[in-house]
N, C-alpha and C positions, 0 to 999 in steps of 0.2 A: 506527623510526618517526620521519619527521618532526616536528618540533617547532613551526617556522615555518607560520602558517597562509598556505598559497597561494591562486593564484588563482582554479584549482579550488576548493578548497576553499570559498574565500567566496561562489563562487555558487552551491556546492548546500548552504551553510546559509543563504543568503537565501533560498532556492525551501523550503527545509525550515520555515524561519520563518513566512512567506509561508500556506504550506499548516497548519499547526499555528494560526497564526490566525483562518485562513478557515472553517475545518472544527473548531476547538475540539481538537487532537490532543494536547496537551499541559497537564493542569490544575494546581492547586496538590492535594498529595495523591495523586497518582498514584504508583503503582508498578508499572512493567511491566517485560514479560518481552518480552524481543530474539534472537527465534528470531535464532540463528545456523547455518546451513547449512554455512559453507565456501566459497560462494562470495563473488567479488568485492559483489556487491550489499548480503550483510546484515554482510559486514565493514564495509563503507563505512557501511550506515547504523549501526551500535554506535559506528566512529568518531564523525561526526558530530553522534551524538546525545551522546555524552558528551560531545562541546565545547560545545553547547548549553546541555546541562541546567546548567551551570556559570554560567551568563549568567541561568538566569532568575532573577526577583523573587518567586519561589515554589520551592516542593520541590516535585522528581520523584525518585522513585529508579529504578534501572535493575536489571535481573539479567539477566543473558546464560545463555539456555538451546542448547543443543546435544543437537541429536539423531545418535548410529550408527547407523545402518541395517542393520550387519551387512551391508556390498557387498564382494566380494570383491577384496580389494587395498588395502581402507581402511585409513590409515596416519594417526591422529588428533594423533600427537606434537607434529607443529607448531603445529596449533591449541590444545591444550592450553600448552606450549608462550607461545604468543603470549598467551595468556589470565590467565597466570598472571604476566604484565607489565602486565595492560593496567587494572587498577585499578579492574575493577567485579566484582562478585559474579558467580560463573557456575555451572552445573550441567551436566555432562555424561552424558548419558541412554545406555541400549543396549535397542534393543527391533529384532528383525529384524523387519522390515518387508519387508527387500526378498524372504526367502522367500515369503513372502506376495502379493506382489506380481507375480513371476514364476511362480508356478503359477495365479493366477488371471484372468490374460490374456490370453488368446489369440490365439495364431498371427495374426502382422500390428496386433494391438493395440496399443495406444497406453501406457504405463507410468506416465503425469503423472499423469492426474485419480486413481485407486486409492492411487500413490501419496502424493498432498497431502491424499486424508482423512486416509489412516491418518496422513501425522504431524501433523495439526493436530488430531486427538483426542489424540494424545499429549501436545502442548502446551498444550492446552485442561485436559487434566490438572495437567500442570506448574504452569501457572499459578494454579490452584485450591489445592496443593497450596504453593506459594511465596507465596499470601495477594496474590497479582496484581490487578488492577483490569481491564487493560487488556495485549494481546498486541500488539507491533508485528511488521509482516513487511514486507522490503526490496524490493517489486514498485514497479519506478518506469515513467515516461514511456512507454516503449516497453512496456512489458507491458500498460500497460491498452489500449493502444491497437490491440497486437495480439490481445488475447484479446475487445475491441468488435469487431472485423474474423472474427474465428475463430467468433465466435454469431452474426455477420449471414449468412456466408456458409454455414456450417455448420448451425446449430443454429435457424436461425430467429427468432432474439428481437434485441432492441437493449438486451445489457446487455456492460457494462466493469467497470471493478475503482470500486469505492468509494474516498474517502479514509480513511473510517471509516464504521464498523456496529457493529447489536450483534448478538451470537452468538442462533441462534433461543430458545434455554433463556434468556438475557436475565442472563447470569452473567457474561458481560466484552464488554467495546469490541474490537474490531480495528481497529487504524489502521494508513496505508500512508506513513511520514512523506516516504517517494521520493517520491512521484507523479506528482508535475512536476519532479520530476529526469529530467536525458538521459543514457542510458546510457554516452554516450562521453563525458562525466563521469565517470560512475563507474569507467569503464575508465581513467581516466587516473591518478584518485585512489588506484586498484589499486596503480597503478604507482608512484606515487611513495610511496605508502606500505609498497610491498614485502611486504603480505598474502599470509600462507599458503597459498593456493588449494589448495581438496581439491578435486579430480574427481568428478563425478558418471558413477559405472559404470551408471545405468540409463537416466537420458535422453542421456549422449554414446554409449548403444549402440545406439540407432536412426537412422535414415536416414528423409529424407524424411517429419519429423511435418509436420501441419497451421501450426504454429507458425513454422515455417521457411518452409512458403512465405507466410504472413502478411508477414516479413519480406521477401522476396523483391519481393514485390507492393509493399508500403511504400518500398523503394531504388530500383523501378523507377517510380513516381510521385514519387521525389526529383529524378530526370533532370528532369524538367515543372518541378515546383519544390520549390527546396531547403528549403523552410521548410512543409512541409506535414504532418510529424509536430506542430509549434505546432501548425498549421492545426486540426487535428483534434482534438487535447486543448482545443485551445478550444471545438472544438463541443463536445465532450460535458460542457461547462458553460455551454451556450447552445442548449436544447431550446426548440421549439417546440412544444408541446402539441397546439394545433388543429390543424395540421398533420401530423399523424400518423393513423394506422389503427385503434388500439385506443381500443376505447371506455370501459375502465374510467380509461384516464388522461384521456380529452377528459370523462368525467364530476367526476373527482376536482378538474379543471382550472375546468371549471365551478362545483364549490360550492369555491373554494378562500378562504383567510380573505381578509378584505378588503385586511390587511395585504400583501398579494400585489400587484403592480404588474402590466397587462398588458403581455406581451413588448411592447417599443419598436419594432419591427418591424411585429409584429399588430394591437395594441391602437390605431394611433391611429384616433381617431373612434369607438370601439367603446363603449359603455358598459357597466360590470360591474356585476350586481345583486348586492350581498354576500350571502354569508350570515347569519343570524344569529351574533350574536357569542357567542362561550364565555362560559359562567358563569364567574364569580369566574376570571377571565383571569392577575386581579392584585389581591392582597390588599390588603383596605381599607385604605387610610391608607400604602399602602408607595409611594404616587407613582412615576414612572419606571422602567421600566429602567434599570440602573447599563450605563455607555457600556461596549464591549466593550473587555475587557483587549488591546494589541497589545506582542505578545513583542517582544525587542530583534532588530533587523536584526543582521548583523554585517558590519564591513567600511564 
């Protein structure tokens, strides 16, 4: 592993900064747990986030969990291996999933979504079980982008990936510290970091998922213009409310705090009639808001 922070490098820990302050991903007192897969993505985020966590002006701690799937051909040495270099706590798990997985699919099914319950109950375990706070997982730029394109098209709804959420039981955080990392970053980071990549035997053994042509569709809107994967991760932190179809959000949008500004777009000339305001919003005598912490840039 390199040692020399490059130039990669410095731009997906300033997008990783950036995002961690925007969205609160990284606190004092945290200890999470860093699904590690094997591929390029959650190698690179366990990278990054251990050059990070190093820099800030509070404790984090890290534990790298690794899930086996029991896939046939899995050969885990490397990673293990690499891990046993790499200077953070880790735990290697085996639960076959993938039997599981493949008898309950069927014929022309799809293997992702079956698959990513069952290992995010296992991790959701782990991390219970390791005294965790908070679960990171390495879905960056191009994933949410193409999974908001995969529910428009698909599924009906306008939803993409979160920076962070909490689990429905309300027992840990998920955060996505990629988000607005670009994948050909992280492909390059791959590279020069010379990461063990395990194969995935169950999604590299389909042809033609929904997902691929997502991307397909996104390369051939690059022709038009080359900066329209931005384009789009921008929107999807730049909704229009009243301009949409569902009325439980143009309701929500309507009593929303006062503290709210109307989109700059819609709002001008518009008057908003607040809500009432929250009780005890802010404890007597505790004056202001303390100004938001911002993590250090690097580079």
């Amino acid at each position: 592993m390199s040692q020399k922070v490059t130039r990669t490098e410095q731009r997906l820990l300033r997008a990783i900064s950036r995002t961690s302050d925007e969205f609160g991903l990284l606190e004092d007192g945290d200890k999470i747990l860093l699904a590690l897969s094997g591929g390029k993505d959650s190698y690179g985020m366990a990278h990054l986030l251990r050059h990070l966590v190093t820099r800030l002006p509070f404790k984090v701690e890290l534990v790298i969990v690794h899930l086996d799937q029991v896939q046939p051909g899995y050969d885990g040495a490397p990673l293990r291996a690499f891990l046993e270099g790499f200077g953070v706590p880790y735990r290697i798990l085996s639960e076959d999933t993938y039997s599981v997985v493949v008898e309950h699919v069927t014929a022309g099914g799809t293997y992702c979504s079956l698959c990513s319950r069952l290992r995010r109950g296992i991790l959701y375990q782990a991390a219970e079980d390791l005294g965790c706070n908070k679960l990171a997982l390495g879905h960056h730029r191009n994933d949410a982008i193409e999974t908001f394109l995969m529910n428009l098209v698909y599924s009906g709804k306008l939803q993409a990936m979160p920076a962070k959420y909490t689990t429905d039981d309300g027992r840990f955080e998920v955060i996505r510290p990629l988000i607005h990392c670009d994948e050909k970053d992280l492909i390059e980071l791959a590279q020069e970091q010379a990461f063990p990549i395990l194969p995935c035997n169950l999604c590299g053994s389909q042809d033609d998922l929904k997902r691929d042509k997502m991307g397909d569709l996104l390369r051939q809107l690059e022709q038009e213009n080359p900066h329209v994967r931005s384009v789009m991760m921008t929107a999807l932190g730049n909704v229009s409310p009243t301009h949409l179809l569902d009325r439980d959000v143009a309701r929500a949008w309507d009593e929303r705090d006062p503290s709210i500004p109307a989109k700059a777009s819609l709002g001008a000339g518009q008057k908003h009639t607040p809500v009432a305001p929250r009780e005890a919003s802010t404890p007597e005598g505790a004056g202001a808001a303390p100004p938001v912490r911002r993590l250090p840039l690097v580079g």
